[in-house]
Every structure is written in C-alpha cells, then in structure tokens.
C-alpha positions in Angstrom: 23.4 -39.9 28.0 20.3 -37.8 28.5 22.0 -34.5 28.3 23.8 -35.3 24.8 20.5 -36.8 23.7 18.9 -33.3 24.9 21.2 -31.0 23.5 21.2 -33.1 20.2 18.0 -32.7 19.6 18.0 -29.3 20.3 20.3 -28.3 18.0 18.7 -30.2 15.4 15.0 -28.3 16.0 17.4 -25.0 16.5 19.0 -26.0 13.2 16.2 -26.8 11.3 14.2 -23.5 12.3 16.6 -21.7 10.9 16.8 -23.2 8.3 13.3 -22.6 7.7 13.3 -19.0 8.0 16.3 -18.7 5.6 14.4 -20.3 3.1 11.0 -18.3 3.9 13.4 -14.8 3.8 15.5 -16.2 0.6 12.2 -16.8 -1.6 10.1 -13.7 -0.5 13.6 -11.9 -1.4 13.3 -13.7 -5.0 9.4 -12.8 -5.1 10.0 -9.1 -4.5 12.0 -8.5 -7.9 10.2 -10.9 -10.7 9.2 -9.0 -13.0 5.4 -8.6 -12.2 6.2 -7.4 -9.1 8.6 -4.8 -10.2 6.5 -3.8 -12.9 3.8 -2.9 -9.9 6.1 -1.1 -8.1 7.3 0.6 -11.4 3.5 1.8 -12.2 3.2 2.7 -8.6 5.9 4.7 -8.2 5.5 6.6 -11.4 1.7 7.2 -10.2 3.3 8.9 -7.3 5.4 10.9 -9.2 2.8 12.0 -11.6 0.7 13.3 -8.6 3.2 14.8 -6.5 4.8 17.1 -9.8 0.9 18.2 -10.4 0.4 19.2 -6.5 3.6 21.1 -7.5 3.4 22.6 -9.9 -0.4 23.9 -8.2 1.6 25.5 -5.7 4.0 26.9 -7.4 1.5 28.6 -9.8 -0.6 29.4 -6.6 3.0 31.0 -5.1 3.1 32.9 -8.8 0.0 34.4 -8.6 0.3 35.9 -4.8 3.7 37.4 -5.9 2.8 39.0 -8.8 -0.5 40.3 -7.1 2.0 41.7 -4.1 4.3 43.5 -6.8 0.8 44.8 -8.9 -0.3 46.4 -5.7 3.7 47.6 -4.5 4.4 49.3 -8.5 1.0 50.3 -9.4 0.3 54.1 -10.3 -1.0 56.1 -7.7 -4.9 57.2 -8.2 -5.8 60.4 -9.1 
C-alpha cells in the first residue's frame, strides 16, 4: 500500500515539474519573438553590421594604401 502510495506521488511531483518547466520554456519561447523584442534584436544586429562594414572598409583602405605605396616604390624612376 505504501509503495503505490510512494510511487504515486512521485510521479505526480515528477509530472507536475515538468510540467512546469514546459510552460516556463514554452512562454520565454513566445517572449523571444514579440515584436519588441525582435525589433531590439533587429536594431542590434544592424548596429553590428554598421560597425563591422566600417572596421572594413578601414582595413581595406589601410590594405590600399600599403599596396600602392609598395608598387610606387617597385615602378618608380630611378634618381639621377
């Protein structure tokens, strides 16, 4: 009697934690795409973007200028 009373009531405190959790997972699931909180992530992301193209394009004008310094010094005249 004790052992189905046991195992009853641990499947019911088993069942009921899960249950829990699903619900906890399920709503922060919902609460990730309203639209606030894609919007935030929206702006985020294009922040992101914004600052990694100009630390791009930096270095790739940085890269410009060292190349074309290298080919001024490899084709320039020789001195008289």
């Amino acid at each position: 009697m004790f052992k189905r009373l046991f195992w009853l009531t641990l499947g019911t405190l088993v069942g009921f934690s899960g249950s829990v959790w699903a619900q906890r997972r399920i709503r922060e699931t919902i609460e990730r795409y309203y639209p606030e909180q894609v919007a935030r992530q929206l702006t985020t992301s294009v922040r992101g973007l914004g600052s990694d193209l100009r630390s791009a394009a930096a270095a790739g004008r940085a890269a410009m200028r060292e190349r074309e310094e290298s080919l001024r010094d490899q084709f320039r005249p020789p001195a008289r």
